[in-house]
MILUM-329039 format. One record per residue (C-alpha): residue in one letter; x negated, y, z negated. Coordinates in steps of 0.25 Angstrom, whole numbers, plus 5000, padded with zeros to 4 digits. Each point is the difference from the previous one (the first is absolute). Layout:
N
aXYZ...
END
This chain:
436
x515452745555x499150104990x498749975001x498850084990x498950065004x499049885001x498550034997x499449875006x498749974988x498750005007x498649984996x499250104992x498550015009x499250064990x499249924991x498850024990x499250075012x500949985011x500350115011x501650025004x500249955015x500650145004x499250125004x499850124990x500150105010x501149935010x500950164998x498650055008x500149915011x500150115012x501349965009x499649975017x500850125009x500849875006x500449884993x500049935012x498950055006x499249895009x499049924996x498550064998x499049885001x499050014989x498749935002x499349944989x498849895000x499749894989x498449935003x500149855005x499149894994x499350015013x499550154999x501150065010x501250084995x501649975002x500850115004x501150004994x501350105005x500850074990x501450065008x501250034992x500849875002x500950015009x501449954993x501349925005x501350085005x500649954988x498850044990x500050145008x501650014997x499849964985x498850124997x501050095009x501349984989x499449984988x498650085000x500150115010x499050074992x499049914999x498850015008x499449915008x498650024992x500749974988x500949885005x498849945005x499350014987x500049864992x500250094988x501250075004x500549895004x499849934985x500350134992x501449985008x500449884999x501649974999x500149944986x501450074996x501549945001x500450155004x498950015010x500249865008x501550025000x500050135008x499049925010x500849875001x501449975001x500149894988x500549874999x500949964990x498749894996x499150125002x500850084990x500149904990x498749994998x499450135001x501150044988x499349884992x498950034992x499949844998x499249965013x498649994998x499150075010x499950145002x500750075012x499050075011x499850035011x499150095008x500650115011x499449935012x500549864997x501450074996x500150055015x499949875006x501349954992x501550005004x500950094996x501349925003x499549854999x499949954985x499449885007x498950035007x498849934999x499050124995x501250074990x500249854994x498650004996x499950144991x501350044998x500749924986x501349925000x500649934993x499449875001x498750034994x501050004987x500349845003x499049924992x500049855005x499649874991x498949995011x499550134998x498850084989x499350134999x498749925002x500349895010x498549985004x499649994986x498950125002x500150044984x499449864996x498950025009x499750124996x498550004993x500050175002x501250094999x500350015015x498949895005x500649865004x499049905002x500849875008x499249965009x498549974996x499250085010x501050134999x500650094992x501450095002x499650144995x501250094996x499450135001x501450084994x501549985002x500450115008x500549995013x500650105010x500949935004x500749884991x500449875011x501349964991x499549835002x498750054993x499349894993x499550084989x501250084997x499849964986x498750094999x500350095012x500250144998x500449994986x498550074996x499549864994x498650015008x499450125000x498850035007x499150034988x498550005000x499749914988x501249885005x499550015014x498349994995x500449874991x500749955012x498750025010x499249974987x500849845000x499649995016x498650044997x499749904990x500849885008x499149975012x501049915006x500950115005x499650025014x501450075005x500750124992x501350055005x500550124996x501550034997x501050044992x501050095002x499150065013x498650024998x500050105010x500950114994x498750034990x499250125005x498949985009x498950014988x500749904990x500249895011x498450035003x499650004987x500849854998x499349955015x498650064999x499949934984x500549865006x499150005013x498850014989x500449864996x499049915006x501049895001x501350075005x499849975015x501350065003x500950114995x501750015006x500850095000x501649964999x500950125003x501450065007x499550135003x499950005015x501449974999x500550094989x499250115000x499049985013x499650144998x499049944988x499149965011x499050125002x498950015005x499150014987x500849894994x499449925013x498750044999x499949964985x500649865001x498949995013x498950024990x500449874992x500149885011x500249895000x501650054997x501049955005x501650054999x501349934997x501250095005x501549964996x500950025012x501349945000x500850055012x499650065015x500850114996x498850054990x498950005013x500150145003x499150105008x499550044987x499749854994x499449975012x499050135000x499749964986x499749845003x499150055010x499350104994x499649894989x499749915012x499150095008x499350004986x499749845000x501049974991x500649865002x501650014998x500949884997x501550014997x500849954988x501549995003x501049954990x501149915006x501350084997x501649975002x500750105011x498850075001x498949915008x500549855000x500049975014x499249955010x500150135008x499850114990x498949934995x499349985013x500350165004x499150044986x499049905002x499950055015x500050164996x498949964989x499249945011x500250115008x499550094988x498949924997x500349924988x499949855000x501349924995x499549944987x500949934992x501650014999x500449974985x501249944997x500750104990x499749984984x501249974993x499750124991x501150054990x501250075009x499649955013x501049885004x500550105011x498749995008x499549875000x500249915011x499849854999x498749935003x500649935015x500250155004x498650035000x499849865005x500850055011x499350135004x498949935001x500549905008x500550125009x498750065000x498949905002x499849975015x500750115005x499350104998x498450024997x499649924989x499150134993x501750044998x500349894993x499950044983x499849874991x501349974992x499850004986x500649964986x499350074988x500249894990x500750034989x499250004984x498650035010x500049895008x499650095012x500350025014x500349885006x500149995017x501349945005x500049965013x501349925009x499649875002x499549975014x499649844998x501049925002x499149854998x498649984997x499549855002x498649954999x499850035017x500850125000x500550134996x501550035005x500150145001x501250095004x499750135007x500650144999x500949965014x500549884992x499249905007x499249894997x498749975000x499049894996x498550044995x499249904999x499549984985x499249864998x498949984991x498749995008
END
């Protein structure tokens, strides 16, 4: 099969006074002697609220064998200083046919789509994550959720580019105000690494939300002046694939707000692109508390040395971090897989938070699982093992209906004496429940 050189579209950064996420200079970055040279700890402190100071270590991370391999056949000229460079690592993304097709031996689904400029979301994906896919296995958990096929080409009757109805509540170009206390903030589109279930794949790297002064001030501008908004999330694309100052500048305008209590942050890039989390980056967000973090993490396979340096890095800074994992078919949809990642999470500091049953967004039939399945994980989770592990299952209700908890049914009968409950053993047991 002939297949043309592919240029995979992707989003244009630069808006009306917007800096590109690449580096100017990244030619004069001075290559390290080795490339593998060992770990140098570098020690940097962020203050405390209490007067004392955090250090935090900064070594090169060490890498997986498999990561290692990967840097070794495809970037044997790369430096370690410039592989550990977010920068790099975003001026580098994979976003070609040509390029992933020497990386990856292509399916017959795989090539299908990449040859078809008809599916919606952007092709990328940043070198670090790249390392940690297979070469051989088309269904492997982490290449299914970057790399195309053709299934994202499949529209079902179920399906629509905006599922959650986000456009309707929409007061601000990239503000969605659902819930009354809280607003969903959409700093940009841009992503460095596109998850192919994405909810806003519609918007999603298609350079539609652009980081622009005078959009993001009349955003900031509606939350000023609605003094029930208590709670702002910002999202996106990731919000944290803007430079240090930008992101600053968005933070440090919201804390002035009397009424925003807290300010979040949703983002992938401790999974994508871990190298993102410095220690400057850290010490700014540490500025602005009460902040809290949502990362996406789907698989154990993304919880590498490098992700975990970074989760603790923004840990040791007082950041609470919660974990947002979508429910995915052949990827993470049984009751062991999902107990290994909310376990290496644990392990990295991050609290299971909610496990969302997949949006049935336009082209996504071949990820979704039905409801008892997740019914079912969590069946398989709760009582047998630490109850912090356990995420809440969620439905995100289509038209903005919101999220809405679904839990198995543990009670079998509930009299006027009595609640009959079932156990996680499959036992039963009586609670007594009379009016007093």
């Amino acid at each position: 099969m002939q297949h043309k050189e592919t240029i995979i579209p992707d989003i244009l950064m630069m808006g009306e006074d917007d800096e590109p996420p690449s580096p100017a200079n990244l030619l004069n970055i001075e290559k390290t002697t080795s490339q593998f040279a060992p770990p140098k700890a570098i020690y940097t402190s962020i203050p405390t609220l209490a007067g004392n100071r955090i250090r935090l270590a900064r070594p090169h991370p060490r890498s997986t064998p498999k990561t290692r391999a990967f840097r070794k056949k495809y970037y044997p000229e790369v430096s370690d200083k410039e592989w550990n460079d977010w920068q790099w690592q975003m001026s580098s993304r994979i976003r070609r046919f040509d390029k992933i097709n020497k990386m990856l031996k292509l399916s017959p689904e795989e090539l299908d789509a990449l040859s078809n400029p008809g599916f919606q979301l952007p092709l990328s994906i940043t070198p670090y994550y790249a390392s940690l896919l297979s070469v051989d296995d088309p269904l492997q958990a982490l290449r299914r959720s970057v790399v195309p096929t053709s299934g994202e080409l499949v529209k079902m009757p179920c399906e629509s580019d905006d599922p959650l109805g986000e456009d309707h509540q929409s007061p601000i170009p990239g503000l969605v105000h659902r819930y009354p206390d809280r607003v969903l903030f959409l700093l940009l589109d841009f992503c460095s690494t596109y998850c192919r279930y994405c909810t806003r794949s519609r918007v999603v790297g298609h350079g539609s939300i652009l980081p622009g002064r005078s959009r993001l001030e009349r955003a900031i501008e509606y939350i000023s002046r609605t003094p029930t908004i208590r709670d702002v999330l910002l999202s996106g694309g990731d919000p944290l694939t803007l430079s240090d100052d930008r992101l600053e500048w968005v933070i440090s305008r919201l804390r002035a707000i009397p009424h925003v209590e807290i300010i979040r942050i949703g983002t992938k890039v401790p999974a994508v692109l871990p190298q993102r989390i410095t220690p400057k980056l850290v010490k700014m967000l540490h500025r602005y508390h009460p902040l809290w973090m949502s990362l996406h993490f789907i698989h154990p396979d993304e919880c590498t040395p490098e992700t975990n340096r970074a989760c603790n890095m923004l840990a040791d800074a007082g950041i609470p971090l919660g974990s947002q994992t979508v429910l995915l078919k052949g990827i993470n949809d049984s009751v062991e897989t999902m107990t290994q990642l909310m376990h290496q999470l644990m392990m990295m500091r991050v609290r299971p938070y909610y496990l969302y049953q997949c949006d049935p967004i336009t082209g996504s039939g071949h990820f979704r699982t039905s409801v008892e399945k997740g019914l079912e994980i969590i069946r398989g989770m709760r009582g047998f093992t630490t109850g912090y592990s356990v995420p809440t299952y969620v439905v995100d209700a289509p038209r903005g209906g919101g999220k809405i908890p679904m839990m198995p049914d543990y009670v079998e009968q509930h009299t006027s004496e009595a609640l009959v409950l079932r156990n996680y053993e499959n036992k039963i047991f009586r609670y007594p429940d009379s009016a007093i």
